[in-house]
N, C-alpha and C positions, 0 to 999 in steps of 0.2 A: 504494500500500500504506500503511496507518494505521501511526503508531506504535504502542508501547503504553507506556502508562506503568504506573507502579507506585509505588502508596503506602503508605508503613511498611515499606520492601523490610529485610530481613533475610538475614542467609548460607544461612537455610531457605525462606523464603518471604516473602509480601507480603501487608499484610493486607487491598491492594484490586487490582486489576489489570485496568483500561481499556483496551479494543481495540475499534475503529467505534466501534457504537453501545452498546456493553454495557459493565456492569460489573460484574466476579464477585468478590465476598468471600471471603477465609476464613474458616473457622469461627468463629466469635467465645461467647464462655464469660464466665461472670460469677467475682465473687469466689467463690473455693471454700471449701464449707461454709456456704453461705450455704443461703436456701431456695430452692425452687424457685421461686417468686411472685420473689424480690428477685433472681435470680441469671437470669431472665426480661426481668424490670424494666432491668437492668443490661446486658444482650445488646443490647434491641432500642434502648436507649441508643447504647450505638456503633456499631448498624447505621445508626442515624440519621445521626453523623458523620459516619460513611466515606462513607454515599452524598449527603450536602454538601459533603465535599470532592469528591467524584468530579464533582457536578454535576448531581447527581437525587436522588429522595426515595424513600420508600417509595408513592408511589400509581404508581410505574414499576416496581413490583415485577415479575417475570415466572415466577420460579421461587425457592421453599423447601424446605431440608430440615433439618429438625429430628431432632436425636439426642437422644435422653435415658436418662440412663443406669435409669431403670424407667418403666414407663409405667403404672405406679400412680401418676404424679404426672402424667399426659396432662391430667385435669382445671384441675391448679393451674395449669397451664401456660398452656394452653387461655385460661383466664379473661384472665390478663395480655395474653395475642396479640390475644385479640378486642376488648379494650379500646385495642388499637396501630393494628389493620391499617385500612386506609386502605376501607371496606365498600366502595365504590363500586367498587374495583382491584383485589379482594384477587389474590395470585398462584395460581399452581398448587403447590401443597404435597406435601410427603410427609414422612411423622412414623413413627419407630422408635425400638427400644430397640438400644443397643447400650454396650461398655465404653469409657468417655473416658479420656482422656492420667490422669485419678488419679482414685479412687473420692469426691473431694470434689466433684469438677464430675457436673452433674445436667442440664444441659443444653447443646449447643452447635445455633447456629445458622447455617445457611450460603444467601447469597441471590445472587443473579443478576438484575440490573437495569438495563433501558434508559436509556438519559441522554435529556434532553431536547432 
């Protein structure tokens, strides 16, 4: 049986959490009131991290899902992710509208990815 580890563990949660071969993030959000482009920019920033710490990158992506609190801003969004994702790997996604933790966050994103 694998461990699991866990990093950035908190009394609520853990911003990454390693078991086999996977690694699942939590939602990760940019600074709030920011735009949708810099608050995008700032996400797939610390997705980058956590899956270097973890030990993988984004072209091990396997699963996305993207929250946004309107999807009037699907486009701006859109633009930054395509200019990120890895074309050759991209994951399997899914993108909705929904209310975040405060009416200032406009996006949260949450990934799921193999280690190497």
């Amino acid at each position: 049986m694998s461990d699991i580890k866990r990093l950035d563990k908190g009394p609520r949660m853990s911003q990454a959490v390693i078991h086999g071969d996977l690694v699942w993030l939590a939602g990760q959000v940019g600074t709030p009131s920011e735009s949708v482009a810099a608050q995008t920019k700032e996400i797939l920033s610390k997705i980058d991290s956590l899956l270097a710490r973890a030990g993988t990158d984004k072209s091990r992506l396997l699963q996305t899902t993207i929250w946004m609190a309107s999807m009037d801003d699907f486009a701006e969004m859109n633009a930054v992710w395509d200019a990120w994702v890895d074309p050759e790997n991209p994951p399997a996604r899914a993108s909705g509208e929904s209310a975040l933790a405060t009416p200032d966050y406009k996006v949260e994103i949450i990934v799921v990815a193999a280690l190497k």
